[in-house]
C-alpha positions as CSV (number, residue, x, y, z in Angstrom):
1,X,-3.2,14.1,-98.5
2,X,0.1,12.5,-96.9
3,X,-1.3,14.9,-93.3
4,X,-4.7,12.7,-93.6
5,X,-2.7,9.5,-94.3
6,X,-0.7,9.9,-90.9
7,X,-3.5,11.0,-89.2
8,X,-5.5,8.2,-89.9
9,X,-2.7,6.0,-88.9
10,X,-2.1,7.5,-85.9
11,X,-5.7,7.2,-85.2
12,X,-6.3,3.4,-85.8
13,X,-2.8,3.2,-83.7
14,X,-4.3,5.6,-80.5
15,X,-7.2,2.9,-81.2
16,X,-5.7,0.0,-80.9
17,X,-3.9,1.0,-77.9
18,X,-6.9,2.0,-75.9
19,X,-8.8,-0.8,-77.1
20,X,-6.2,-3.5,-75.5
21,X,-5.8,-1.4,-72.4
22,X,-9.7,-1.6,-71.8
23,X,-9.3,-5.0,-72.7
24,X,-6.4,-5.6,-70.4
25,X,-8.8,-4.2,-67.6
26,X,-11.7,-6.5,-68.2
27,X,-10.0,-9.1,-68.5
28,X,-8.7,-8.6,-64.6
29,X,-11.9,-7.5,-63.5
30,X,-13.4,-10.8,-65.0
31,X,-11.0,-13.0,-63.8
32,X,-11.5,-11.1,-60.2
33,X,-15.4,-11.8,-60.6
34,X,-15.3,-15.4,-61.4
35,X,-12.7,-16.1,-58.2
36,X,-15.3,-14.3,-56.1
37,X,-18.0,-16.5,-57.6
38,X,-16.2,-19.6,-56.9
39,X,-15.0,-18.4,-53.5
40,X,-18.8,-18.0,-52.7
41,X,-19.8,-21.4,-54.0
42,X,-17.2,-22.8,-51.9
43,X,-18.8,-20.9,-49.3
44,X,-22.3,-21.9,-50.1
45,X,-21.5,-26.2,-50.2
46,X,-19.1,-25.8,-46.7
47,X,-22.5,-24.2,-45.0
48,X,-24.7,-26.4,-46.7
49,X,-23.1,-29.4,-45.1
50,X,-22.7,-27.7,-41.9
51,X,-26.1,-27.0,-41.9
52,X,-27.3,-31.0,-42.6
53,X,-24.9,-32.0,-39.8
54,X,-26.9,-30.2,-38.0
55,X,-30.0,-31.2,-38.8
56,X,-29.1,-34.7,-38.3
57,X,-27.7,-34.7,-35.1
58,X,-29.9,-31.6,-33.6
59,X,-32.9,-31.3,-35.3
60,X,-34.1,-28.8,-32.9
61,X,-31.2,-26.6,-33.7
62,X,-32.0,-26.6,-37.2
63,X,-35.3,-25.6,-37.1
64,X,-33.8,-22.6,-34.5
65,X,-32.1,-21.6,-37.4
66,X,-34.7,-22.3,-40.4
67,X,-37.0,-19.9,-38.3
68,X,-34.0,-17.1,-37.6
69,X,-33.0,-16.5,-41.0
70,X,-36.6,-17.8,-43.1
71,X,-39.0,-16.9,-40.3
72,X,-41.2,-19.2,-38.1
73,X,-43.1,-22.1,-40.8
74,X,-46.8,-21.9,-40.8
C-alpha cells in the first residue's frame, strides 16, 4: 500500500513536470508565431503604401504590376 502511495506520487510529480516543460515549449513557440505575424503585417501595410504611391504618381506602373502578380484584367 505505502509502494502504490509513492508511486502515485511520483507519478502526478513526473506529470507535472512534463506538463510545464510542454507548456514552457508552447509558450515560446507561440510567442515566436505571433512576432512573425506581426512582422508580416508590418510587412503587408509598408507594401501597401508603397504600392498607392505608386499608383498615384505612375499609374502605368501600377497596372504593370496589378497584371504581373494578378494577371492581365479582363
Amino acid at each position: 500500500m505505502l509502494r502504490t502511495i509513492f508511486t502515485i506520487g511520483a507519478l502526478a510529480v513526473l506529470g507535472l513536470f512534463l506538463l510545464s516543460f510542454v507548456f514552457g515549449i508552447l509558450k515560446g513557440l507561440i510567442g515566436l508565431a505571433l512576432f512573425l505575424l506581426g512582422l508580416a503585417i508590418r510587412i503587408a501595410i509598408v507594401g501597401l503604401i508603397v504600392y498607392l504611391v505608386i499608383r498615384i504618381v505612375s499609374p502605368e506602373t501600377a497596372r504593370r504590376l496589378r497584371e504581373r502578380w494578378s494577371g492581365p484584367t479582363a
